[in-house]
Each structure stands twice: as structure tokens, then as C-alpha cells.
C-alpha positions in Angstrom: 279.2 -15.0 190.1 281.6 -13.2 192.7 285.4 -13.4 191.5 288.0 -13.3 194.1 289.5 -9.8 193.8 293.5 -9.6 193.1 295.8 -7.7 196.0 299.0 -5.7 195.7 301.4 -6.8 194.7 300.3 -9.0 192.1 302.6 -8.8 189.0 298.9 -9.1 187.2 298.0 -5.5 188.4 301.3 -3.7 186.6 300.5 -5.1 183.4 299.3 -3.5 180.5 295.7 -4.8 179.5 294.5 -6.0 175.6 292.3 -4.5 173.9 288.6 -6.8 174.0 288.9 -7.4 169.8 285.1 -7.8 169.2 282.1 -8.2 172.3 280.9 -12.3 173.1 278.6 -13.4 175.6 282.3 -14.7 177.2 282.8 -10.8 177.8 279.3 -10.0 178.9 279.1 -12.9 182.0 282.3 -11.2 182.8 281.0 -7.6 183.2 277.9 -9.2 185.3 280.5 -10.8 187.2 282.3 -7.6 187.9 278.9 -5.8 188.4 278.5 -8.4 191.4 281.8 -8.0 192.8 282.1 -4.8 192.9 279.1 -4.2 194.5 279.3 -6.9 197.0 283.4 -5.5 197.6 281.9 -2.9 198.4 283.3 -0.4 195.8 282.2 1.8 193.0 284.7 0.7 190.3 286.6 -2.2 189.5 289.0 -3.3 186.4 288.9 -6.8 184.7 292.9 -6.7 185.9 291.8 -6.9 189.2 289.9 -10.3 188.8 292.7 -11.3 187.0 291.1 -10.9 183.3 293.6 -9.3 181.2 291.3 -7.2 178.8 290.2 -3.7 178.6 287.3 -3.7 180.9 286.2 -1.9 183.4 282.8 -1.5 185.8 281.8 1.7 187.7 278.8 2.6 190.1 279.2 5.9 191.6 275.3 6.5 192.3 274.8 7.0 196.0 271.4 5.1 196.8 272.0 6.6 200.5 270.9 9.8 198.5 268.1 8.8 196.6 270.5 8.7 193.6 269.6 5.5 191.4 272.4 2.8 191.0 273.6 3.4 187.4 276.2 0.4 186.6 278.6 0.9 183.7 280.2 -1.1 181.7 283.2 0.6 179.5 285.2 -2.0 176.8 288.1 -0.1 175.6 287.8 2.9 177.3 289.9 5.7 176.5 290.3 9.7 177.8 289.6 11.8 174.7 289.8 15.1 176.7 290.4 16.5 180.3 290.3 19.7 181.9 293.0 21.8 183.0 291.3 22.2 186.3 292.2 19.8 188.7 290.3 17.6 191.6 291.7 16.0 194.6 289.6 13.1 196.1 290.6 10.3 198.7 291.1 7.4 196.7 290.4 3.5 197.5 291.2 0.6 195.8 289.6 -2.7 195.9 293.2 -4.4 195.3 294.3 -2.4 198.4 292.3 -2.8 201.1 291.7 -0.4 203.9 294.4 2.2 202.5 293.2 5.5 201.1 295.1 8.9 199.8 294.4 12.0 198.4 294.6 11.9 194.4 295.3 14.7 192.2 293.5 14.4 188.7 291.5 16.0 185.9 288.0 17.3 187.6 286.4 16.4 183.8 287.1 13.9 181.7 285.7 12.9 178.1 285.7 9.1 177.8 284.7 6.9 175.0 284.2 3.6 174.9 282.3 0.3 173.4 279.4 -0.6 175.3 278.0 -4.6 176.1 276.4 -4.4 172.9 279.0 -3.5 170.7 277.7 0.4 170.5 280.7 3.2 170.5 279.9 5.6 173.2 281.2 9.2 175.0 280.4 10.7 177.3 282.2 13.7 179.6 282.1 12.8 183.4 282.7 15.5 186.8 283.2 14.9 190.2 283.7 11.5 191.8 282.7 9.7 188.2 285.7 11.5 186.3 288.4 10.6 189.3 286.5 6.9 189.3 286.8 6.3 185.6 290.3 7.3 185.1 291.4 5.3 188.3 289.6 2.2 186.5 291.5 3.2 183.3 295.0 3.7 185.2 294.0 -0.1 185.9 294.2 -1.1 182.8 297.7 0.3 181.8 299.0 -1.3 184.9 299.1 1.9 187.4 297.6 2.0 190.8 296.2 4.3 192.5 299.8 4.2 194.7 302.1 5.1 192.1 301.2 9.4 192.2 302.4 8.8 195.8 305.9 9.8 197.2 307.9 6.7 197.5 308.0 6.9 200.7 304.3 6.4 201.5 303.3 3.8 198.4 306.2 1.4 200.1 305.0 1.6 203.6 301.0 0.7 202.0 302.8 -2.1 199.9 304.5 -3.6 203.2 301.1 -3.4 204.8 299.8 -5.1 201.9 302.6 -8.2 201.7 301.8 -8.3 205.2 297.7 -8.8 204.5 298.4 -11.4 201.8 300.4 -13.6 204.4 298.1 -13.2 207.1 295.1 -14.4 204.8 297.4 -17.4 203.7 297.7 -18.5 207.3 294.3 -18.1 208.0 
């Protein structure tokens, strides 16, 4: 089922997330749930914050079909950087909860990540490239941190006027 997706500024998105205690079949309808919405957004990660859930959760795709590259959807309960790499990446970041505004992130170019998976398994795994600036934006999500906030002042206040300005016009509407 498709959740409606939360939009800055929404006190939900600046909070600090629980930890998901144990997994339940509760938790699992809400990763196929994310699955869905982020796909159909589109995107290639989204954070249970964002569809209002408060827990540790987060869902990433970033296989590009357009490639030939098979979709590979993750779900990470409780997902933490072990490790990251002195070198840095910068990438054009999006985010669902900001539509339509985009700016160049600086982050770790590897990350280590571990995490419990839908059935309860601990996992790790180290991820490059789009993946490792993906998960650690999801993760960012769940400590309450945007995208936005490793911009100048300047330039995260003008995107959150344009987004006040989006949540009116769609109440209107």
C-alpha cells in the first residue's frame, strides 16, 4: 500500500527515530509499504520518518534497470555506519520530502553499514558510489537531519520557503 510521503517542514522529519526492539509482521507490511512508495515516488531511498513511522527503518533501490542493472530493494532495521572512508564523494542529492530541489552533498565515498534484516538476521555490508551517499542520507533520516542541513543557511532557507510554499498550494488544491 502507497503511504503519503511527509514534506518539509514537518516537525516529524527532525526527530530522532527508535530503535525497531524485535522484527513483527507489523514491521514487515511496513517495509513492502516503503518498497511501493518509493518506487512509485520515484526515488531510490526512503526512511520510515518520512511516512511518518517513527522507527529505525529505512528502504534503498539504487539499481538502474535503464542499465540492465537488476532492481535490488533493501530493507535496513537499525542501521548503523560502522566505518567510512577518509575519501570523500560529492553527489546531487534529492529528497522525497523535498520535492524538486537538489544540491551537491559532500560525504564518505565508502561506508560499512550493519544492520538487522526482515528476518531478524544481523547483516554488513561496505557500500561505494551512489549506494554509500543513498544509505547514509536514509540514515541522516533517521537522526532527524536532511539532506538541507550541510547547506549554507542561506540556501536551505530559501528551499524551505519554496517548500511552505508547496504545502499551501497542495492544501488549496
Amino acid at each position: 500500500m502507497k503511504r503519503p510521503i511527509l514534506i518539509h517542514p514537518d516537525p516529524r522529519l527532525k526527530k530522532l527515530c527508535d530503535p525497531v526492539p524485535d522484527m513483527s509482521d507489523a514491521l514487515r507490511a511496513l517495509a513492502e509499504d516503503m518498497l511501493e512508495t518509493m518506487y512509485d515516488a520515484p526515488g531510490i531511498g526512503l526512511a520510515a520518518p518520512q511516512v511518518g513511522v517513527m522507527s529505525r527503518m529505512i528502504a534503498l533501490d539504487c539499481a538502474k534497470p535503464d542499465n540492465g542493472e537488476e532492481a535490488r530493494p533493501l530493507v535496513m532495521v537499525n542501521p548503523r555506519v560502522i566505518a567510512s572512508s577518509d575519501e570523500r564523494n560529492v553527489y546531487e542529492e534529492g529528497c522525497l520530502s523535498i520535492p524538486d530541489q537538489y544540491a551537491d552533498v559532500e560525504r564518505p565515498k565508502l561506508v560499512e553499514v550493519e544492520w538487522m534484516d526482515l528476518d531478524g538476521a544481523a547483516r554488513r555490508e561496505e557500500f561505494d558510489g551512489l549506494w554509500a551517499t543513498c544509505v547514509q542520507h536514509e540514515i541522516d533520516h533517521l537522526d532527524g537531519k536532511l539532506f538541507i542541513d550541510y547547506l549554507k543557511p542561506l540556501k536551505r532557507q530559501m528551499i524551505t520557503r519554496k517548500m511552505v510554499k508547496l504545502k499551501r498550494d497542495r492544501a488549496r488544491a
